[in-house]
C-alpha positions as YAML, in Angstrom:
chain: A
units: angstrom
residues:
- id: 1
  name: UNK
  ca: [8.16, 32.64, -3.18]
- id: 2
  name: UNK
  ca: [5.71, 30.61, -4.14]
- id: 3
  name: UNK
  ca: [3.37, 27.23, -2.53]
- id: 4
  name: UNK
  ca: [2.25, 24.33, -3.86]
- id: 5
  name: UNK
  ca: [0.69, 21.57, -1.96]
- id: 6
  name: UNK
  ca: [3.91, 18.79, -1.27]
- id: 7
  name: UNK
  ca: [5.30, 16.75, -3.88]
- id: 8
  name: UNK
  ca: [6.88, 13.65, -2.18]
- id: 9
  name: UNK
  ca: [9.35, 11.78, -4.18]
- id: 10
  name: UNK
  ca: [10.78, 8.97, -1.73]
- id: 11
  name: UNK
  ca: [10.74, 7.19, 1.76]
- id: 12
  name: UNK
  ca: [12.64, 9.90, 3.28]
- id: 13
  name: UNK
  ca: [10.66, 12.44, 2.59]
- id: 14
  name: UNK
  ca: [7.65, 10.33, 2.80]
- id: 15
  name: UNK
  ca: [8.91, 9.36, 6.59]
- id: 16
  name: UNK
  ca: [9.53, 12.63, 7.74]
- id: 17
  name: UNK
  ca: [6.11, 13.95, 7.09]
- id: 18
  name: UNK
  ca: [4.57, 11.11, 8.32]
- id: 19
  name: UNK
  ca: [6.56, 11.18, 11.50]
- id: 20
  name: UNK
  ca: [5.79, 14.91, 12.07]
- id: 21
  name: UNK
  ca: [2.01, 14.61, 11.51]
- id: 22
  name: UNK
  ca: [1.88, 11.24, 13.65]
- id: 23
  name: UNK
  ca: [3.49, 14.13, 16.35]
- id: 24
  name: UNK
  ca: [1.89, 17.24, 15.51]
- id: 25
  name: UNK
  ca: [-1.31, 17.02, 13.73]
- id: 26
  name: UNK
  ca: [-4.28, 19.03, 14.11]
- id: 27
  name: UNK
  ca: [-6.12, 17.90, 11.27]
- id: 28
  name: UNK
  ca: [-7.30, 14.21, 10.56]
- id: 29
  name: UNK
  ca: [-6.08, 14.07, 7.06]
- id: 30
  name: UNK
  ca: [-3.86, 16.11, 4.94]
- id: 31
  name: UNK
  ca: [-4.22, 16.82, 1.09]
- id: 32
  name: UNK
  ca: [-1.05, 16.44, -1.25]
- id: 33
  name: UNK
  ca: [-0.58, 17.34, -4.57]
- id: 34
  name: UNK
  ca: [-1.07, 14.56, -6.46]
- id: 35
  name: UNK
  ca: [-4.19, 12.84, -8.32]
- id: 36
  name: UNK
  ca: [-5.82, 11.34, -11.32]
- id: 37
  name: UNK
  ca: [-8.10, 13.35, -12.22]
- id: 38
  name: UNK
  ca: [-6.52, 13.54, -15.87]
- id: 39
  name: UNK
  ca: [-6.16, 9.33, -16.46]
- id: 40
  name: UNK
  ca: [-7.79, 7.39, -14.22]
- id: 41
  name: UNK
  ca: [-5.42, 5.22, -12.27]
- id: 42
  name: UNK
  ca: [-2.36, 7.26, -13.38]
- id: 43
  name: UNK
  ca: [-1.64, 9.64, -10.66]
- id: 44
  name: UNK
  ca: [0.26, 12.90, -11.52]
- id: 45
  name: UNK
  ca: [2.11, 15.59, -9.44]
- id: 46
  name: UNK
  ca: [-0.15, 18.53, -10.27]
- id: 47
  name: UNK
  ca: [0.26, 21.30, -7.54]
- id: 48
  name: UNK
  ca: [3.28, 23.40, -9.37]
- id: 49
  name: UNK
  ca: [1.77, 22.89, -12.90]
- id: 50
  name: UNK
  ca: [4.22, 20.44, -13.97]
- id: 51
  name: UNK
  ca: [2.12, 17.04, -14.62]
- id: 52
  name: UNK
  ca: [5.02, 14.79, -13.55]
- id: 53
  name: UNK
  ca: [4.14, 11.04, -13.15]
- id: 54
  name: UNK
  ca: [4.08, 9.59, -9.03]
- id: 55
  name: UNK
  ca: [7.09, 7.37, -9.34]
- id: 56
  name: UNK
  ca: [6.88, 7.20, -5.13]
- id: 57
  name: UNK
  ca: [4.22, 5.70, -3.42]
- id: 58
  name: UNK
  ca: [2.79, 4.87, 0.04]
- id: 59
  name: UNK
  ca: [-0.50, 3.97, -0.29]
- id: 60
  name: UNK
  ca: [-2.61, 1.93, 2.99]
- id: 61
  name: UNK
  ca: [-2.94, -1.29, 1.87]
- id: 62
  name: UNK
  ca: [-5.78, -1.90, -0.74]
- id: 63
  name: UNK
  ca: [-5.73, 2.13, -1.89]
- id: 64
  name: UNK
  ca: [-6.31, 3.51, -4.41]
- id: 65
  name: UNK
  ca: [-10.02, 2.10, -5.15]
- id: 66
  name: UNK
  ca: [-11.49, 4.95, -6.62]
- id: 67
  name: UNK
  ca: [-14.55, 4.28, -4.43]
- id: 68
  name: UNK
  ca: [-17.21, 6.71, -5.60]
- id: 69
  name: UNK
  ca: [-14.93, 8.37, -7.63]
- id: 70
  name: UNK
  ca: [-12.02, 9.47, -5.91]
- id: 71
  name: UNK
  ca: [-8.89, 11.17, -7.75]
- id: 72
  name: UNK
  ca: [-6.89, 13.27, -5.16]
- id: 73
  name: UNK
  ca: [-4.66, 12.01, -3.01]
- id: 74
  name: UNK
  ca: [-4.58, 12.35, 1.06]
- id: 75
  name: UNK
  ca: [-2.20, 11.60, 4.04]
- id: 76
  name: UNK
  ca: [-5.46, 10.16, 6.52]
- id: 77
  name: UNK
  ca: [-4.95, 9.96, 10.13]
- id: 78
  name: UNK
  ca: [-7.00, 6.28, 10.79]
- id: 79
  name: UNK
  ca: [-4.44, 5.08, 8.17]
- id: 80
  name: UNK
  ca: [-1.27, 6.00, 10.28]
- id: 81
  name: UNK
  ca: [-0.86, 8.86, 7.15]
- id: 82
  name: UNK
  ca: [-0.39, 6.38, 4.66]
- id: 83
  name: UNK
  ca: [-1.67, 7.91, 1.25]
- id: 84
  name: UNK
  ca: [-5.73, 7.63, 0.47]
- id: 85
  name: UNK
  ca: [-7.52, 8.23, -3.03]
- id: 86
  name: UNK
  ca: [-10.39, 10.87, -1.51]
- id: 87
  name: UNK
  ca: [-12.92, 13.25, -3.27]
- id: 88
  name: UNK
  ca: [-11.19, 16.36, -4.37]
- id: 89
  name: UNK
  ca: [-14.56, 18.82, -2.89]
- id: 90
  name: UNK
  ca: [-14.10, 17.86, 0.47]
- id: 91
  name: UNK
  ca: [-12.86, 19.91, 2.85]
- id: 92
  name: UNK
  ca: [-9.39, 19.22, 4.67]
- id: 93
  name: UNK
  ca: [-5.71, 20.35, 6.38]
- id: 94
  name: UNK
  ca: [-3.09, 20.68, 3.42]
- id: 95
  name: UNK
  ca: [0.77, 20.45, 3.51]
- id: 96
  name: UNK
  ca: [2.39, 23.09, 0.83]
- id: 97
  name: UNK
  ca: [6.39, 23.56, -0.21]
- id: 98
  name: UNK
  ca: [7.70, 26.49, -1.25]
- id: 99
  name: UNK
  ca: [9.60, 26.81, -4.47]
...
C-alpha cells in the first residue's frame, strides 16, 4: 500500500477530519495535499501524482492570500482547522490516505 498526504473532496470528509483533530490533535496544524505551486491561485491535488483540480473547499475566511508567497495548503489549529495557504519549507504534522 501506498500514502499520500489526504485528498478531501467534500463536507463530509472535510467534517470528519476536522472533528477528529478538534479531538485529538497533537500538532497545531496539519499539511494536506493540495497547493498552487504550479498556477498561482489554482490549487491542485498533488500528493498521488494525479494534478486534479480542488473542486472542495474550506478555507478560514479571507484565505488564500498568498502572503509572502504561500502555495501549500494546511488544516491550522487557531483557525478551528479550516484550510490555510502556508509556506511549503516549514515544518509541520501531516494527515496521509492510503491507496
Amino acid at each position: 500500500m501506498t500514502s499520500y498526504l489526504v485528498v478531501i473532496t467534500s463536507a463530509q470528509e472535510d467534517k470528519f477530519i476536522r472533528d477528529y483533530l478538534l479531538q485529538n490533535a497533537t500538532n497545531s496544524d496539519y499539511w494536506i495535499g493540495a497547493n498552487d505551486q504550479q498556477d498561482e491561485d489554482h490549487f491542485q491535488w498533488m500528493s498521488n501524482g494525479s494534478h486534479k483540480p480542488v473542486n472542495y473547499t474550506n478555507w478560514y475566511p479571507g484565505q488564500p492570500d498568498n502572503y509572502g508567497g504561500e502555495d501549500c495548503v494546511e488544516l491550522r489549529q487557531e483557525y478551528g482547522f479550516r484550510w490555510n495557504d502556508w509556506g511549503c519549507n516549514n515544518r509541520e504534522g501531516f494527515i496521509c490516505e492510503q491507496f
